[in-house]
BAFINU-312837 format. One line per 8 residues: number of its first residue (from 1); their letters; for each residue y, z, x of C-alpha. Coordinates in Angstrom, 3 decimals, m for minus. Example, Ala and Ser with C-alpha at 12.3 -4.5 7.8 and 13.67 -1.06 7.14 Angstrom:
2
1> AS> m4.500:7.800:12.300 ~ m1.060:7.140:13.670
***
This chain:
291
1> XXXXXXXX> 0.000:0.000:0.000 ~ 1.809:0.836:2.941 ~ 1.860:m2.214:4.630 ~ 2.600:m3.984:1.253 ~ 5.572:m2.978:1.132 ~ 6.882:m3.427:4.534 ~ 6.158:m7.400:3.728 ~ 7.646:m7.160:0.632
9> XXXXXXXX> 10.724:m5.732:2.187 ~ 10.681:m7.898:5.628 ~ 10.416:m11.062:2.729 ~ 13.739:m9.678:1.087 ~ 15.101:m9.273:4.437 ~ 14.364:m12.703:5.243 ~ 15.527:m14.219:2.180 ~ 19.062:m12.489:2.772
17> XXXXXXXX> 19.626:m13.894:6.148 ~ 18.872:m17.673:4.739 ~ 21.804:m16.973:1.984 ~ 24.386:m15.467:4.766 ~ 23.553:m18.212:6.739 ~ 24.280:m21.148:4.426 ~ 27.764:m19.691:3.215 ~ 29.281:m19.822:6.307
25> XXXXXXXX> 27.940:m23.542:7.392 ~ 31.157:m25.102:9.179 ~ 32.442:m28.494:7.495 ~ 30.828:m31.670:8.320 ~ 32.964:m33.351:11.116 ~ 35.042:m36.489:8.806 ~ 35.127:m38.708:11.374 ~ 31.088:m39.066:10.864
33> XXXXXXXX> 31.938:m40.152:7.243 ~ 31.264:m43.717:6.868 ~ 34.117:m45.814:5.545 ~ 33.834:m47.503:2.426 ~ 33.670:m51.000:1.978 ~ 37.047:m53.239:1.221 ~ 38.101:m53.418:m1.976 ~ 36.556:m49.663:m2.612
41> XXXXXXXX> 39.195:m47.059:m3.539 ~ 42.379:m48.972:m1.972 ~ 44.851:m50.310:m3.720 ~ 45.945:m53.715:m2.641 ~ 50.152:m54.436:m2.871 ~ 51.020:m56.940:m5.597 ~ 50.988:m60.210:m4.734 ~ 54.645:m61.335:m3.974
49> XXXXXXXX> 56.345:m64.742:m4.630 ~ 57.496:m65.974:m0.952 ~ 61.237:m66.254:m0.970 ~ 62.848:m69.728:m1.248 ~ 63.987:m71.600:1.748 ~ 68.181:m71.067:2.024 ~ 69.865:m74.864:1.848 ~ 70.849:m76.209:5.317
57> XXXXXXXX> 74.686:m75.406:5.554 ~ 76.727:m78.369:7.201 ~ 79.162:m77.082:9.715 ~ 82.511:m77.659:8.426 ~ 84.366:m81.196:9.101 ~ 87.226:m81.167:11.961 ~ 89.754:m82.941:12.410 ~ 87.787:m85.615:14.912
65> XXXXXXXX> 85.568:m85.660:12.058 ~ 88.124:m87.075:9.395 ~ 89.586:m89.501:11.894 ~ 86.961:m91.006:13.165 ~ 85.685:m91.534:8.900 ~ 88.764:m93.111:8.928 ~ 88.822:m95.282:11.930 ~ 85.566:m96.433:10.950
73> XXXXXXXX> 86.419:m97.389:7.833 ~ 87.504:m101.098:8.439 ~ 88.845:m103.024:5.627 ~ 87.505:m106.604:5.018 ~ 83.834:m105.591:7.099 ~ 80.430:m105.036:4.531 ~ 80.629:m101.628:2.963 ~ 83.947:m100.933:3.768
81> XXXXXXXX> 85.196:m100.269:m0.046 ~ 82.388:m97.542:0.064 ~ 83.685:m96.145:3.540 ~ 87.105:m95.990:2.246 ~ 86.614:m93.502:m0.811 ~ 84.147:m91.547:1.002 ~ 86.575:m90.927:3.492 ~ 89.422:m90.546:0.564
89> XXXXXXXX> 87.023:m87.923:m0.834 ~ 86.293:m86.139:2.729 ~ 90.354:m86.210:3.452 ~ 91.317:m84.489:m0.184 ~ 88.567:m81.733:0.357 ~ 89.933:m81.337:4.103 ~ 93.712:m81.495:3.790 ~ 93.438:m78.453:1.306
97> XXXXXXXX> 91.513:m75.875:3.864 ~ 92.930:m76.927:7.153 ~ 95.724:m76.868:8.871 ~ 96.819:m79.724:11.556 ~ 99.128:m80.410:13.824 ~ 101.098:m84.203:13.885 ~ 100.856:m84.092:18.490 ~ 97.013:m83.274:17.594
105> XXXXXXXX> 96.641:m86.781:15.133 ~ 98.858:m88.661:17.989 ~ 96.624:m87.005:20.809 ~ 93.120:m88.393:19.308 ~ 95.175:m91.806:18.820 ~ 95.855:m91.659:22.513 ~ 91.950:m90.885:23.536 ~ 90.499:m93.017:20.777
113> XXXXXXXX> 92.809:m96.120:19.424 ~ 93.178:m98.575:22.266 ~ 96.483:m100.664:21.439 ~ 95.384:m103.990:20.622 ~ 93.548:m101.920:17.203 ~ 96.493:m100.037:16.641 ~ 96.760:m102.658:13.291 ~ 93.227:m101.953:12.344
121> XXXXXXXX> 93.739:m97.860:12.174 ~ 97.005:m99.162:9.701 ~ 94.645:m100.642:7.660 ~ 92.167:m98.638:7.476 ~ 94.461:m95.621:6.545 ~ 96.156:m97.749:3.715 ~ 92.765:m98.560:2.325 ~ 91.604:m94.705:2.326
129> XXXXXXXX> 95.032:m93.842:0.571 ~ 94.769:m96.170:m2.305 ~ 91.198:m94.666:m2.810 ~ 92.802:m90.943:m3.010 ~ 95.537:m91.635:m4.796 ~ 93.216:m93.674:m7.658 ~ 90.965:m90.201:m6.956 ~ 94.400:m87.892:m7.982
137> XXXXXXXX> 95.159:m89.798:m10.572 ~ 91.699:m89.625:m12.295 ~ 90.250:m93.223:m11.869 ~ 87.067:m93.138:m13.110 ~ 86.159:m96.204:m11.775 ~ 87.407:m94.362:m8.490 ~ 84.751:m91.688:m9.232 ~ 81.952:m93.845:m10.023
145> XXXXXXXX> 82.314:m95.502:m6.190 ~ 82.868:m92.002:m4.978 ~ 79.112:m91.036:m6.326 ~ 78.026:m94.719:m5.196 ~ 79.184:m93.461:m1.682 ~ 77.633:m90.490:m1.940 ~ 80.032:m87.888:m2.003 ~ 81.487:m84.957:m3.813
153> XXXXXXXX> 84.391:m84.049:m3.946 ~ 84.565:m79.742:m3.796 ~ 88.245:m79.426:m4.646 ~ 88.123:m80.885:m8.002 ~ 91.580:m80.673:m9.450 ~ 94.138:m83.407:m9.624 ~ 98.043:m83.725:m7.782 ~ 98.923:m86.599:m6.141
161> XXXXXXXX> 100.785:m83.724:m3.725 ~ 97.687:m83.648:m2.464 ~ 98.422:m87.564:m1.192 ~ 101.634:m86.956:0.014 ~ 100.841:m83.921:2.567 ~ 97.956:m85.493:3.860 ~ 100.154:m88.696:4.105 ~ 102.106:m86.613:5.917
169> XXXXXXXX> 99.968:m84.709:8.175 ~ 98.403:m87.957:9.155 ~ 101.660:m89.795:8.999 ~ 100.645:m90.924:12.867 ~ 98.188:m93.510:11.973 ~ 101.250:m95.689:10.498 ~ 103.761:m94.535:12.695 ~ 101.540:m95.158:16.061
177> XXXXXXXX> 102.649:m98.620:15.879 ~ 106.128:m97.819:16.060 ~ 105.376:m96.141:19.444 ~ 103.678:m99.214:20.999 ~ 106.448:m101.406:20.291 ~ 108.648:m102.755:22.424 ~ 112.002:m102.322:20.783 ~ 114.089:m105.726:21.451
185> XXXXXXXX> 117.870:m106.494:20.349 ~ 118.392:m108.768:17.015 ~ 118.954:m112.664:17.844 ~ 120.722:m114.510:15.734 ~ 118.244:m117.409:13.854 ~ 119.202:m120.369:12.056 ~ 118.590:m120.030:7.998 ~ 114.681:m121.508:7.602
193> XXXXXXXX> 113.422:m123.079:4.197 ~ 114.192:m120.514:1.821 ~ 111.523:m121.986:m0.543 ~ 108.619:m120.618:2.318 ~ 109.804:m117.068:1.517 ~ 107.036:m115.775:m1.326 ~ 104.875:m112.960:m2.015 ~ 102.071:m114.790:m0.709
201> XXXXXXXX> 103.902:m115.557:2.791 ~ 104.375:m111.461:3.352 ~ 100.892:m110.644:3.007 ~ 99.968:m108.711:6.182 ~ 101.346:m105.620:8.547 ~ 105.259:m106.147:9.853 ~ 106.864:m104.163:12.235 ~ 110.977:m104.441:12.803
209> XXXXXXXX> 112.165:m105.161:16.216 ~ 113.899:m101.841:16.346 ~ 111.027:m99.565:16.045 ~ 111.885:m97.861:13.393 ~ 110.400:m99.330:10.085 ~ 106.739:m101.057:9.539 ~ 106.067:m102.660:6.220 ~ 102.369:m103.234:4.757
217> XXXXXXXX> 102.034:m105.725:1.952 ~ 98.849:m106.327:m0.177 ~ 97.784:m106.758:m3.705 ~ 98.206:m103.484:m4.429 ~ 101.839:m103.471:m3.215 ~ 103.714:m102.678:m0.377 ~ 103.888:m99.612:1.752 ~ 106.640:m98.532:3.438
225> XXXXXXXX> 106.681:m96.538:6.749 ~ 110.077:m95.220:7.541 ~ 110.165:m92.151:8.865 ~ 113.612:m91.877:9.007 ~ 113.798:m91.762:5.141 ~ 110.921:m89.967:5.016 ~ 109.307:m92.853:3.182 ~ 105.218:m92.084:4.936
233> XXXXXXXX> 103.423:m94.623:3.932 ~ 101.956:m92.819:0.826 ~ 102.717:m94.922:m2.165 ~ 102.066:m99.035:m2.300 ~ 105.334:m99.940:m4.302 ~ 105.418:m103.091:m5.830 ~ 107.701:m105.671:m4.402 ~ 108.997:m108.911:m5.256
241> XXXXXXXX> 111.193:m112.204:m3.647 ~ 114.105:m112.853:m6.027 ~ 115.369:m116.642:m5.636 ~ 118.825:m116.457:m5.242 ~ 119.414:m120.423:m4.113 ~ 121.339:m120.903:m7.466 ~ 124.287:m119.293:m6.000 ~ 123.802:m120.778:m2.526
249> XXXXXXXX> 121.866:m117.500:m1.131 ~ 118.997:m116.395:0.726 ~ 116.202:m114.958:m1.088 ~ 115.786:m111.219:m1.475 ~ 112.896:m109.198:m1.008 ~ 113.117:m105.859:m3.483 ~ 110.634:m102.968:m2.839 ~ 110.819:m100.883:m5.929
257> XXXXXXXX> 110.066:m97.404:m3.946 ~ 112.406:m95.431:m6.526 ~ 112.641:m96.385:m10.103 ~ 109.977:m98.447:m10.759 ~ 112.218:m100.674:m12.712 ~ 113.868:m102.160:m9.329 ~ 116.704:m100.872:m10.764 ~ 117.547:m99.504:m7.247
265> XXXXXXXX> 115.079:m101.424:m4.690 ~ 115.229:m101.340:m1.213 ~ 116.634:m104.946:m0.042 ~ 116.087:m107.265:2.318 ~ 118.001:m110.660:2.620 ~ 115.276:m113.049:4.091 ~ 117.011:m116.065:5.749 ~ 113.417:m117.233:7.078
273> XXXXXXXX> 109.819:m117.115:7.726 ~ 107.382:m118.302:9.729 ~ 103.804:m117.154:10.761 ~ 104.648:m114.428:13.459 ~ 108.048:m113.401:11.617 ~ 111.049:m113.126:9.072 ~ 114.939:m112.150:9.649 ~ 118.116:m111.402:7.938
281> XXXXXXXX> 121.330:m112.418:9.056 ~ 122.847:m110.557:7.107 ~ 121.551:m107.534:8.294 ~ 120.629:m107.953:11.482 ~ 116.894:m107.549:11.572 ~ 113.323:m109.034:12.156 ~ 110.171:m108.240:11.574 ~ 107.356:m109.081:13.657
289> XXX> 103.521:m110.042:11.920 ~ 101.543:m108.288:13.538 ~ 98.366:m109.035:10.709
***
């Protein structure tokens, strides 16, 4: 009996070590923990939407820029129409955000115009102001070769002031040819056929022998470049040659640059033309053709 209970008291014992033992087990070391598989218990960010690519930005136009356009433009070549009211459009968008100088305009004329195309930088000007002035004054055939050309215009609204200052700022691409003239003294000419003297015969680009004045006749009218009266270039006026042999006088050329009723023109007596030239007696002056 004895020894019965001794086992039965070594098996209690026994059984009360195994219990201490297990409630003080240390924690299974985590980084034997397998990891689960992908996709198990992780939440994946949403898909996003990658962001749309920003628009190229053109670097803005300089100066060089809007002359060259210009330059380049020259009338009576293929696609020159389209050249000209691009550049009209490039110019009006320009003129409003920039400031220029007149000795920078005569300083890329120096580097970039050699004299003998001095006429063809008058041209081409002219032919980019009649497009932005038909731009200001809300052509819409104007607009239609505009989008033909393919360009906007940014600086939508409408003022033929816009014209003018640029006609101003710019006023060097006329007025270049009065610096490459050689300024001569007026010789008197015997009267030519007074019946030669017509609207037709002016066509072209005349500068006087004094320097001071060029003239520009075309269909659309003429333009007048005379600093001096601050007359830029800007407008093409219309013009006419007024017989006056009835009374035993010359003809007389009116440009209408004021009241657009020639009520008070600007006059010149013509006593003759040629190909290279016309003159006035009675005022002492010639101009030379130069196209």
């Amino acid at each position: 009996m004895l020894k019965r209970r001794i086992l039965t008291v070594c098996l209690l014992l026994a059984l009360l070590l195994t219990a201490c033992g297990g409630q003080n087990r240390e924690p299974e070391d985590p980084s034997g923990v397998m990891p689960s598989a992908p996709g198990e218990g992780v939440t994946e960010p949403p898909n996003e939407a990658p962001e749309p690519a920003k628009p190229e930005e053109k670097e803005p136009l300089s100066l060089e820029d809007v002359l060259t356009d210009i330059y380049n433009v020259a009338p009576g070549t293929a696609g020159s129409s389209l050249r000209a009211i691009y550049a009209a459009g490039e110019l009006l968008d320009w003129i409003d955000v920039n400031s220029v100088e007149q000795e920078d305009v005569f300083r890329w004329i120096d580097e970039n115009v050699p004299m003998e195309n001095a006429v063809e930088l008058a041209r081409a000007w002219a032919a980019v102001l009649t497009e932005a002035e038909a731009l200001m004054r809300g052509d819409e055939t104007a607009y239609d070769a505009l989008d033909d050309a393919g360009y906007t215009i940014k600086q939508p609204y409408r003022s033929t002031g816009r014209v003018k200052w640029a006609a101003w700022k710019l006023l060097p691409l006329f007025t270049q040819i009065l610096d490459r003239t050689e300024r001569t003294e007026y010789r008197y000419e015997a009267p030519g056929d007074y019946s030669a003297v017509t609207e037709e015969a002016l066509a072209g680009i005349w500068v006087n022998d004094a320097g001071t004045t060029v003239l520009l006749f075309s269909e659309d009218g003429c333009r007048i470049v005379y600093p001096a009266l601050e007359l830029l270039g800007k407008t093409a006026y219309a013009f006419r040659v007024r017989d006056r042999s009835s009374v035993g006088y010359c003809p007389a050329l009116d440009i209408d640059y004021l009241q657009n009723d020639f009520s008070a023109p600007l006059v010149y007596y013509v006593s003759g033309i040629d190909d290279t030239h016309f003159w006035s007696n009675t005022q002492n002056k010639c101009f030379r053709r130069l196209a």
